[in-house]
MARGU-470941 format. One line per field, with one value per residue (C-alpha): residue number from 1; x, y, z. Coordinates in steps of 0.1 Angstrom, whole numbers. Example, Ala and Ser with C-alpha at 12.3 -4.5 7.8 and 13.67 -1.06 7.14 Angstrom:
<atoms>
num c(1  2)
px c(123  137)
py c(-45  -11)
pz c(78  71)
</atoms>
This chain:
<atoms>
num c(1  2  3  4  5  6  7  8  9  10  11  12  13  14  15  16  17  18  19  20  21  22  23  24  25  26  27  28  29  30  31  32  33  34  35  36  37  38  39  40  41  42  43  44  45  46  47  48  49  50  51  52  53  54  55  56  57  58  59  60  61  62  63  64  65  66  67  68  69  70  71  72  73  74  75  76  77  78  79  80  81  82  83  84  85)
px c(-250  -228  -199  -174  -137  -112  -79  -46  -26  10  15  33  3  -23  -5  -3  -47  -48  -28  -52  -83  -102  -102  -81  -81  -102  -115  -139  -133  -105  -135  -141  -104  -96  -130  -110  -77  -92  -109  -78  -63  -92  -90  -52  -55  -82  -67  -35  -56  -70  -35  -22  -48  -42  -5  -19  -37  -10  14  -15  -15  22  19  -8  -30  -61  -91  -111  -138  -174  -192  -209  -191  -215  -210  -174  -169  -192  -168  -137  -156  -164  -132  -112  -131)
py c(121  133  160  172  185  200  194  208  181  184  171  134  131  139  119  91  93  96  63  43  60  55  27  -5  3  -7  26  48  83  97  98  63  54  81  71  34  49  65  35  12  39  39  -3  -2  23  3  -28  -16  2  -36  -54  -22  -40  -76  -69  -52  -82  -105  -83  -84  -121  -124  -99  -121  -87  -116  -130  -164  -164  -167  -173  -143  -113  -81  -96  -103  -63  -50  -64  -52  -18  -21  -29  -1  23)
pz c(-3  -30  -24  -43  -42  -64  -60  -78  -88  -101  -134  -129  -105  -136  -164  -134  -129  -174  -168  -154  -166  -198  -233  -221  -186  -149  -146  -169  -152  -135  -108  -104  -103  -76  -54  -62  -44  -13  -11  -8  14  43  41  46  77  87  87  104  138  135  135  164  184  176  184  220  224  220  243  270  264  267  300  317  315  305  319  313  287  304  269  277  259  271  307  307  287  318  343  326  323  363  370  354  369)
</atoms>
């Protein structure tokens, strides 16, 4: 699925996109180097809800708040799930 957007850019923001777009550069079209950016962007965020949770992990660890590993992931989730409620 394709969709577009138009967006109003201020001028240092357009001469920054010209930049790094075109002969001698990574990117062909202002299009692929922006799809390029939001890509970078949604990794980043990604990876910092992952390292929120490794850091909750670790204070759960440091807490006590764990349980022994049965091997058996859906099993041991199930219980967790069974006891919160």
């Amino acid at each position: 699925m394709s969709s577009s957007l138009n967006l109003t850019l201020t001028d240092e923001l357009r001469a920054f996109i010209d930049r790094n777009c075109g002969d001698g550069t990574l990117y062909a079209t202002p299009t692929e180097f922006m799809r390029d950016v939001l890509r970078e962007k949604k990794e980043r965020l990604e990876a910092a809800e992952l390292r929120a949770g490794i850091l909750e992990g670790y204070q759960d660890a440091i807490a006590g708040r764990t349980t022994k590993f049965s091997g058996n992931l859906k099993a041991d989730m199930a219980q967790f799930k069974k006891r919160g409620s």
